[in-house]
MIFIGU-460265 format. One record per residue (C-alpha): residue number from 0; x, y, z; residue in three letters. Coordinates in pm, whole numbers, plus 50000, padded with zeros to 5 digits. Example, Ala and Ser with C-alpha at 12.3 -4.5 7.8 and 13.67 -1.06 7.14 Angstrom:
# MIFIGU-460265
[0 [51230 49550 50780] ALA],
[1 [51367 49894 50714] SER],
END
This chain:
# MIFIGU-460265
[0 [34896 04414 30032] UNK],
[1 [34611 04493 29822] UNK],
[2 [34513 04447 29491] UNK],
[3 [34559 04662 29157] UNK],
[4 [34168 04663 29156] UNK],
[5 [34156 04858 29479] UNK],
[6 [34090 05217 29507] UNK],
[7 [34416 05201 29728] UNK],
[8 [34699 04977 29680] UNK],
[9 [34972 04936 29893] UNK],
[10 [35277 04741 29830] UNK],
[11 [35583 04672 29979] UNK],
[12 [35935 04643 29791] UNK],
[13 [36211 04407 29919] UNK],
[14 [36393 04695 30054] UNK],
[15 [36138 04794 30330] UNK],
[16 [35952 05139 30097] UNK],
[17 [35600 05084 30092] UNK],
[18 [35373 05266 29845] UNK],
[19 [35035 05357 29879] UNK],
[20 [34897 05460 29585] UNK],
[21 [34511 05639 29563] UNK],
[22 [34334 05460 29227] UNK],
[23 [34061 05670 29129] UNK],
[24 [34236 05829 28849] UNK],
[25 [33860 05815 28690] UNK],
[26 [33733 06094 28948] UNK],
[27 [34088 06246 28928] UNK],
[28 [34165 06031 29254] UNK],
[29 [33886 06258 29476] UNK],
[30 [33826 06098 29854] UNK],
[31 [33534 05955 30023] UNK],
[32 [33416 05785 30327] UNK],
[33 [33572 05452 30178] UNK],
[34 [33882 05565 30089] UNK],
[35 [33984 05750 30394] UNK],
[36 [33895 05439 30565] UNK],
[37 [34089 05209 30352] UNK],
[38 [34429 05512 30401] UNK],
[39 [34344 05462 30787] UNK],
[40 [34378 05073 30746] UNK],
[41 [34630 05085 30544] UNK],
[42 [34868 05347 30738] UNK],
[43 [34825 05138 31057] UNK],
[44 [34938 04861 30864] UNK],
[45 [35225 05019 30775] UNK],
[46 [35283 05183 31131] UNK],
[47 [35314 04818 31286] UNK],
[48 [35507 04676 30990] UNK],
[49 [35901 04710 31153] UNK],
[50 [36016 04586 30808] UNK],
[51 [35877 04898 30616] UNK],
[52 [36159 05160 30636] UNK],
[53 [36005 05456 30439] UNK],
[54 [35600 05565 30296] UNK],
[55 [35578 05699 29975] UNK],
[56 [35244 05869 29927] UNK],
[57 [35115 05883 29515] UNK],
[58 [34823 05883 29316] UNK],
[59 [34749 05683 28933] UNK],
[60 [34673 05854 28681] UNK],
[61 [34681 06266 28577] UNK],
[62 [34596 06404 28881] UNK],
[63 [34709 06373 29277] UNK],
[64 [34310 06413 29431] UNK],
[65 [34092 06655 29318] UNK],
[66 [33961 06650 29722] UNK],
[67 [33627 06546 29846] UNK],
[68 [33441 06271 29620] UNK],
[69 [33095 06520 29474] UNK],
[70 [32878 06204 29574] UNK],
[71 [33017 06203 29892] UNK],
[72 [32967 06577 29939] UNK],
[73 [32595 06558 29839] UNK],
[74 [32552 06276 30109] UNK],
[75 [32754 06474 30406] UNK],
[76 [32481 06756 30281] UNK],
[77 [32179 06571 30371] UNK],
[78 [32387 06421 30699] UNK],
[79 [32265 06557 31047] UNK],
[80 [32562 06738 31233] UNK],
[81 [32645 06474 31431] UNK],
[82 [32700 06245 31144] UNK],
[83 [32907 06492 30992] UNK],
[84 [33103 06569 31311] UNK],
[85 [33191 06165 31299] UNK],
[86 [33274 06199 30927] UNK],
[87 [33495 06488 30975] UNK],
[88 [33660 06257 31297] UNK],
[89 [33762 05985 30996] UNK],
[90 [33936 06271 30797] UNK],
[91 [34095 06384 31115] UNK],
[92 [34215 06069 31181] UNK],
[93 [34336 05976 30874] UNK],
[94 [34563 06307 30878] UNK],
[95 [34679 06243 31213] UNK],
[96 [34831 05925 31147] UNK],
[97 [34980 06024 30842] UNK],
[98 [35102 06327 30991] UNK],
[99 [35269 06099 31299] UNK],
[100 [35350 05797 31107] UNK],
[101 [35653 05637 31270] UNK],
[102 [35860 05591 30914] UNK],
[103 [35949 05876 30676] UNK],
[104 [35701 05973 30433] UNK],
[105 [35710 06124 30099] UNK],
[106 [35435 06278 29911] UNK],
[107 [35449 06291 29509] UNK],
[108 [35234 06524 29364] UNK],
[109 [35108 06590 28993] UNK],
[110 [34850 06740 28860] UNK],
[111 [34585 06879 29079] UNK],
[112 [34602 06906 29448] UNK],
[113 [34276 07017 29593] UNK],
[114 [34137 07118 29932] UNK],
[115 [34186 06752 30154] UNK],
[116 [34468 06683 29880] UNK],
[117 [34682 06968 30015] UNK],
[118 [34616 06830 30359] UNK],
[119 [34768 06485 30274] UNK],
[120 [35069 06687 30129] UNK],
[121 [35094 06884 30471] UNK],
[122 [35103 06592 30640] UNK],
[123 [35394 06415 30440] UNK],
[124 [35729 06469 30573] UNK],
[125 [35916 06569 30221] UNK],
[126 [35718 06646 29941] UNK],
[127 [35817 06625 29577] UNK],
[128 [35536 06768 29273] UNK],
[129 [35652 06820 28940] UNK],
[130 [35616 07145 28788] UNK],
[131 [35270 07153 28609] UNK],
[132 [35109 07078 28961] UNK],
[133 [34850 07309 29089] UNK],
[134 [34742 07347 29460] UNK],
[135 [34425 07484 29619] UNK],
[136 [34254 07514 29946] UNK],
[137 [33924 07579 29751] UNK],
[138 [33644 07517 30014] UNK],
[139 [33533 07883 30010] UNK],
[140 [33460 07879 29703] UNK],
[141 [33151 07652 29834] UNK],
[142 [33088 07798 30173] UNK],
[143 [33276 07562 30336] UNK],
[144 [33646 07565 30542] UNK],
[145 [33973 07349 30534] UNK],
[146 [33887 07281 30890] UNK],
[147 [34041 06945 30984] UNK],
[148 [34387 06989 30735] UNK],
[149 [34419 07335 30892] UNK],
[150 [34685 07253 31162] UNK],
[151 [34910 07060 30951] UNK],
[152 [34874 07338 30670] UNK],
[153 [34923 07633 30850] UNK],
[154 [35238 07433 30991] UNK],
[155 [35350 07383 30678] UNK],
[156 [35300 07729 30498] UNK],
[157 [35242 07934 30819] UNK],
[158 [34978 08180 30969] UNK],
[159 [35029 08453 30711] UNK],
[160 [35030 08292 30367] UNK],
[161 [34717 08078 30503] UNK],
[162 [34561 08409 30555] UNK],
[163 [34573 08430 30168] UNK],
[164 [34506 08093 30084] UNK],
[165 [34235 08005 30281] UNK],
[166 [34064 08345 30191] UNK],
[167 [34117 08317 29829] UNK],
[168 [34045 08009 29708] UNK],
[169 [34272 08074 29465] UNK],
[170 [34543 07798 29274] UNK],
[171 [34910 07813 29327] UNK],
[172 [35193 07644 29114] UNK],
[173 [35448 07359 29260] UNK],
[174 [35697 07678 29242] UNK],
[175 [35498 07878 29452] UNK],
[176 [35421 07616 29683] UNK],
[177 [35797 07515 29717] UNK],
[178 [35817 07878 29829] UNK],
[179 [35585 07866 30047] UNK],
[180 [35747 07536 30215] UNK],
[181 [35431 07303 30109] UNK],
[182 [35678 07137 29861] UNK],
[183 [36034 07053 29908] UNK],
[184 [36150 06963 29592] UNK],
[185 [36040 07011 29214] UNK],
[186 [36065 06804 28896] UNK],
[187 [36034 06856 28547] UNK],
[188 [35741 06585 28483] UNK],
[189 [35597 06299 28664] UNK],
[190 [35855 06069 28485] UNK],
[191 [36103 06222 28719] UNK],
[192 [35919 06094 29058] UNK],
[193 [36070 05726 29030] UNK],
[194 [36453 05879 29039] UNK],
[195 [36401 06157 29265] UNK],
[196 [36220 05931 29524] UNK],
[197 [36490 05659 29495] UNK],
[198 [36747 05919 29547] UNK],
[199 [36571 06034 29855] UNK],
[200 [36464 05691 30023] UNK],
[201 [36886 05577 29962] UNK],
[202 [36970 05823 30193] UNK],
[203 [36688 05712 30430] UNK],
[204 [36787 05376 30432] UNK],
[205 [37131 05533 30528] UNK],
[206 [36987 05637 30851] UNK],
[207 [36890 05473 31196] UNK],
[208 [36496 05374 31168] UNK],
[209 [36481 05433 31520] UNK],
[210 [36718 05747 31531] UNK],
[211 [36457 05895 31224] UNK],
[212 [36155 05796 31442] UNK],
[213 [36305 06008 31731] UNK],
[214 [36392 06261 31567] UNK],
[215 [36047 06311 31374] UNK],
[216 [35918 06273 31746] UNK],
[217 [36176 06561 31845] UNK],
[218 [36048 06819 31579] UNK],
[219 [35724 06800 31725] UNK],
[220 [35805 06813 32059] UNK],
[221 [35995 07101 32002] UNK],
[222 [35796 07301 31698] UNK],
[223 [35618 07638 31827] UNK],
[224 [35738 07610 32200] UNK],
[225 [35894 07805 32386] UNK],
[226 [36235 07769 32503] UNK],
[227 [36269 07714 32815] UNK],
[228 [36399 07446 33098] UNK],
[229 [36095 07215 33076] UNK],
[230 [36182 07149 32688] UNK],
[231 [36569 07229 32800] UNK],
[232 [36567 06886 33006] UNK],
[233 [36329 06726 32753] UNK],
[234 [36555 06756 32467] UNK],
[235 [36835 06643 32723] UNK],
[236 [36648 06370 32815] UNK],
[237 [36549 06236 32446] UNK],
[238 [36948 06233 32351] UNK],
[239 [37004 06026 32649] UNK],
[240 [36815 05764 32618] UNK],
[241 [36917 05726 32278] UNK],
[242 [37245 05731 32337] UNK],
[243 [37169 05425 32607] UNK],
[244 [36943 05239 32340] UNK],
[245 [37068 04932 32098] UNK],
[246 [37068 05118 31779] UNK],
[247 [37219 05451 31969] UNK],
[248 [37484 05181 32103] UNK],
[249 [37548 05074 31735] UNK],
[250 [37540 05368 31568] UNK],
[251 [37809 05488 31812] UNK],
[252 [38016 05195 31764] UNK],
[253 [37984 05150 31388] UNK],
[254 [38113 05563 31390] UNK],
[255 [38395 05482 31549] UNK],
[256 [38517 05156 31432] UNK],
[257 [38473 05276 31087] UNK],
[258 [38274 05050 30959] UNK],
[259 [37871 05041 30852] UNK],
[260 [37574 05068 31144] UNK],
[261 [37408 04688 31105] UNK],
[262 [37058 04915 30998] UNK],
[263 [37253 04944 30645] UNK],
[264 [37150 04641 30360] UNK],
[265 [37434 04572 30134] UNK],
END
């Protein structure tokens, strides 16, 4: 847990959703070497934490992250490029586990959404921004490239609209990024999040933690490859040994006795 001081909090509600909130909403919640570190720490808390069901990724205050910290630019500037290649390793990390986190995740976005900010959207599983939300994968305006949130946001919007994004530099609306399958859902206002993320993580908590771990597992085993009888048997494989595991066991059971899998709280 951490405290409301913190430049992240995460807490934990009695029903297994955990929130990690970025509090900077002074510097519009921008990202530095600290507070990728303290995401890291925090996400592999949550990783190991079997009684956390769901993530729910948000930001205090006007703005979801304007990106990279300006302080912490200026010091990455006068860095050697070895320094800066270990930098850029923390920000690669810090997408990689949110982009493989073992629980659903669900980004709310308001406000502004900039450069690493879009990355940490990529990486969320179901994404919610309300409509006055603007995106943008600015580095070029500043020489500079969305290097290390590139594969997770060319997954998300694909090769093509990237080639306009990244080239641009230019903002996009929630609407626009809904159509360009950054953003699943939008809302009115940021009043909204609290209902349309409780609506969401109900149905979540509906579902077999392990069967949703699998199955996140499955997309990526699957995503971009192609088909043929090496992923054929894999895919066999995966549905068999979940049918053989304890929750696959109850799962089947609760189906056909009608009554509710023991993953459900009452």
């Amino acid at each position: 847990m951490s405290d409301n001081n913190s430049r992240v909090i995460l807490s934990i509600s009695s029903d297994g959703i955990a929130q990690l909130t970025l509090n900077r909403p002074e510097v519009h919640n921008a990202f530095d070497d600290d507070v990728i570190e303290q995401l890291i720490s925090q996400l592999e808390s949550v990783a190991n934490n079997d009684d956390v069901r769901a993530l729910v990724l948000r930001s205090n205050g006007k703005n979801f992250s304007a990106g990279a910290d300006l302080a912490w630019m200026k010091r990455m500037a006068k860095n050697s490029h070895q320094e800066n290649l270990e930098d850029a390793g923390r920000l690669a990390k810090l997408m990689e586990l949110l982009n493989d986190l073992n629980k659903p995740t669900i980004g709310l976005v308001q406000g502004a959404a900039y450069g690493g900010a879009v990355g940490l959207a990529a990486c969320c599983d179901i994404v919610i921004a309300s409509e006055e939300a603007q995106f943008c994968l600015s580095e070029v305006k500043i020489g500079l490239i969305p290097a290390v949130i590139s594969p997770y946001v060319v997954r998300a919007i694909g090769e093509r609209q990237s080639r306009r994004y990244f080239l641009t530099a230019e903002a996009f609306s929630a609407t626009t990024a809904q159509s360009l399958g950054l953003v699943h859902e939008v809302v009115a206002s940021p009043e909204l999040f609290d209902d349309a993320c409780a609506r969401i993580t109900r149905t979540l908590s509906k579902n077999s933690p392990q069967g949703m771990r699998a199955a996140k597992e499955l997309i990526f085993a699957v995503s971009h490859k192609v088909i043929e009888q090496t992923v054929i048997q894999d895919t066999a494989n995966r549905i068999a040994d979940i049918r053989v595991s304890s929750e696959g066991q109850e799962g089947l059971s609760a189906f056909l006795e009608k009554r509710k899998p023991n993953w459900i709280q009452e």
